[in-house]
C-alpha positions in Angstrom: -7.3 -26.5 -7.3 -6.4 -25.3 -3.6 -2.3 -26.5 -4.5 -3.1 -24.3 -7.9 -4.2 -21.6 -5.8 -1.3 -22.1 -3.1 1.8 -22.2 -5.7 0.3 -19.1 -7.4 0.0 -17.0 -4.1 3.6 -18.4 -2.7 5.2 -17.0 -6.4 3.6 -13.6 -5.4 4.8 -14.0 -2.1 8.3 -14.3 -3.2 8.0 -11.8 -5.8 7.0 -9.3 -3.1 9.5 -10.1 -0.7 12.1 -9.9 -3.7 11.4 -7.0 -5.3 10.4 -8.3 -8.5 6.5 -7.5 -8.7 5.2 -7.1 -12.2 3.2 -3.9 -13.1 -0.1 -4.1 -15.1 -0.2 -0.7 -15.6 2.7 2.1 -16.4 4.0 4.1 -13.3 2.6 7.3 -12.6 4.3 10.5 -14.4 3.4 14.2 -12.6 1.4 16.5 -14.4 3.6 19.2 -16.4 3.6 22.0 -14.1 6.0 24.9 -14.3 6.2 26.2 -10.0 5.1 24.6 -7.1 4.4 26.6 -3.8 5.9 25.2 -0.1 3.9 25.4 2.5 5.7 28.4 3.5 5.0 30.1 0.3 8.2 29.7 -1.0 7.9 29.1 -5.2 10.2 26.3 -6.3 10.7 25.2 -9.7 9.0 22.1 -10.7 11.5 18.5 -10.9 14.1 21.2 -8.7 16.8 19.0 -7.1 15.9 17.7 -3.8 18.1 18.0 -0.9 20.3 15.8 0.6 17.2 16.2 3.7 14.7 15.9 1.2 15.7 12.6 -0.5 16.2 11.1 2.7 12.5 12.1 4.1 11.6 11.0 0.7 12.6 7.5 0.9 11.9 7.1 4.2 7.7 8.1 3.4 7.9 5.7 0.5 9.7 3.0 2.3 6.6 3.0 4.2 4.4 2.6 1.1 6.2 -0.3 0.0 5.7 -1.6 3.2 2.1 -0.8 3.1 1.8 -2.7 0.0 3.5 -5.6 1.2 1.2 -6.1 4.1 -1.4 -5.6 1.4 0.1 -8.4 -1.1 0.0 -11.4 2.4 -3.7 -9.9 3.2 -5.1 -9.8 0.0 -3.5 -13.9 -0.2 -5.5 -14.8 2.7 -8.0 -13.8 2.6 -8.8 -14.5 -1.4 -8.0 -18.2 0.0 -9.7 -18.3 3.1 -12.9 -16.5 1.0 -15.7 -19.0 0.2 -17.8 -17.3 -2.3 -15.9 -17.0 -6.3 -17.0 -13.8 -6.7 -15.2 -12.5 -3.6 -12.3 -14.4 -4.7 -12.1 -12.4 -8.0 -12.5 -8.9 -5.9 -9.9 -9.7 -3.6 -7.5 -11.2 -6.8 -8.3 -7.5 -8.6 -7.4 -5.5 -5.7 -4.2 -7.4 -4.9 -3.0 -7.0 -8.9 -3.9 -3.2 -8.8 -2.0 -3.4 -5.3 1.2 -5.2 -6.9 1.4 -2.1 -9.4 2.1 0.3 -6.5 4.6 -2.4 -4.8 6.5 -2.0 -8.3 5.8 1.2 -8.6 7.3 2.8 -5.0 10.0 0.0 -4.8 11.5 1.3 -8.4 11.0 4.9 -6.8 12.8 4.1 -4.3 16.1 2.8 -6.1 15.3 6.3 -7.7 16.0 7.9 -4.8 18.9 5.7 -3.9 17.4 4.0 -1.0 16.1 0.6 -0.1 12.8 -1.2 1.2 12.3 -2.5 4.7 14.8 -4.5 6.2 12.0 -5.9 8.2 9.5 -7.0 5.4 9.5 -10.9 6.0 8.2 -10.0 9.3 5.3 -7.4 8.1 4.4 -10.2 5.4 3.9 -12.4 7.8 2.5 -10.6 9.6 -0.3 -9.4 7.2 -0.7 -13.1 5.9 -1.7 -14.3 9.7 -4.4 -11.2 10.2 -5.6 -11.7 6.9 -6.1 -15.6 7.6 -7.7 -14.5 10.6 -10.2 -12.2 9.3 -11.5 -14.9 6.5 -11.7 -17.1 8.9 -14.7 -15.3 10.5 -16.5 -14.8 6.8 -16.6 -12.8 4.0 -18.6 -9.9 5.3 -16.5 -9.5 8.1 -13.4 -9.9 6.0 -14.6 -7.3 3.5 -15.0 -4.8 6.0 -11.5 -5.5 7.6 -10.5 -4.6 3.9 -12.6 -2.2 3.7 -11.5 -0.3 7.2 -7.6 -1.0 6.1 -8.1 0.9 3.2 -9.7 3.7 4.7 -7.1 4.1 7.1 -4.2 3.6 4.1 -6.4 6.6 2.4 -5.7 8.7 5.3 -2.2 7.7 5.8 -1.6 8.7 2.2 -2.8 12.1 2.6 -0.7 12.5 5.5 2.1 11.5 2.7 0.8 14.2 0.4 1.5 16.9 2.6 4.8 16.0 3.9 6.6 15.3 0.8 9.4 17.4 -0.4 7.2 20.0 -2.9 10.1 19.1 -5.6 9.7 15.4 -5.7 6.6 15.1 -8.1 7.5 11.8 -9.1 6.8 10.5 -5.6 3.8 12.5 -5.4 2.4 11.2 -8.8 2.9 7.9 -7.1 1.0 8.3 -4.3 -1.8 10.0 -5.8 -2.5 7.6 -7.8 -1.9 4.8 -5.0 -4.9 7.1 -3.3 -7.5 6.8 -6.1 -7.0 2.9 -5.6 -7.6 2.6 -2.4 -10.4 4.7 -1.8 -11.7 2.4 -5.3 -10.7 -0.4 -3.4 -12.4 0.5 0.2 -15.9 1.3 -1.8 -15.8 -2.0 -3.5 -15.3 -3.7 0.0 -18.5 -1.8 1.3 -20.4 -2.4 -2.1 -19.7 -6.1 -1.7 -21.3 -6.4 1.7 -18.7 -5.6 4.2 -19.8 -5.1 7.6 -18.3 -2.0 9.7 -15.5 -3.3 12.2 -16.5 -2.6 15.8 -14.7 0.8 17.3 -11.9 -1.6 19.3 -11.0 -3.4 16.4 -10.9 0.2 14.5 -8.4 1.4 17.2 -6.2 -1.6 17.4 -5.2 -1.3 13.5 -4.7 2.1 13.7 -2.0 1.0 16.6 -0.2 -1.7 14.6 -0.6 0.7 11.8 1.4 3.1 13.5 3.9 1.1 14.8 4.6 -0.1 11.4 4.9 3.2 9.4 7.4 4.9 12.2 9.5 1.7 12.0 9.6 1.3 8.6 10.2 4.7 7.9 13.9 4.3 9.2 14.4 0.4 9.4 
């Protein structure tokens, strides 16, 4: 069962370091609305053609959400193998499926906007797939709450998205929104299931790595 479960997460692994991640559910479309507003007040017609600027700040932000969901794809692994009770298997399986929707949902967004994942996702992968090992290692409560922290701190890293995307791109924005609802699903879930707050230190340290990530990403 354990081989089962190891050729089954190594066929996601390659699937998310290829590019080839199967959606379960259709990508997000934006609402039909006629005029969005900048944040200088500016009205701009709704699907307007985005700058040269604007594309490239574009890709860049959702060059970082693929990354993000990368990372999420090794952790999820881990820690659904390392996990010891079936039922948190199963939560950690749903979350990483509803996570593989938004890997194939802002890697075909990008190729939209003419640009390309990470250069540097083999390393966040493993990365991820090492912290995620290490977090199920010390037990299902504490490795719910790592998930349940991450997730928190990916819903606040999305709204940072939501404010600096180009007011014109909607289909990015629809993307993320939705990627937004998930988490914030997927953080309560963690906490439902018993997931112990992470002390302050630990808190602050993925916040670091989180950072260092996201500004590399954006451009590499």
């Amino acid at each position: 069962m354990l081989l089962d479960d190891l050729i089954t997460e190594f066929d996601r692994g390659l699937r998310s370091l290829t590019g080839v991640s199967r959606m379960t559910r259709p990508m997000p479309q934006p609402s039909p609305v006629t005029i969005e507003v900048t944040p200088e007040g500016d009205a701009v017609p709704a699907g307007s053609e985005l700058t040269a600027a604007e594309r490239t700040h574009a890709a860049g932000l959702m060059r970082v959400n693929h990354v993000g969901e990368v990372c999420a794809q090794a952790l999820y692994q881990a820690q659904k193998i390392s996990a010891r009770s079936p039922s948190l298997k199963a939560a950690f399986e749903q979350a990483a499926r509803e996570e593989e929707d938004h890997l194939a949902w802002t890697s075909r967004r990008l190729q939209a906007l003419d640009s390309r994942p990470s250069l540097l996702n083999p390393l966040w992968y493993a990365g991820a797939l090492a912290i995620g090992f290490a977090a199920g290692r010390l037990g299902d409560k504490v490795s719910l709450g790592f998930m349940a922290e991450t997730e928190r701190q990916v819903e606040h890293h999305l709204d940072s998205h939501l404010d600096s995307l180009p007011p014109a791109d909607l289909e990015s924005r629809a993307v993320v929104e939705q990627m937004r609802v998930d988490e914030i699903a997927h953080a309560k879930s963690a906490a439902d299931l018993g997931g112990v707050e992470l002390p302050l230190p630990v808190r602050s340290l993925m916040r670091v790595a989180s950072k260092v990530m996201t500004r590399t990403a954006y451009y590499i």
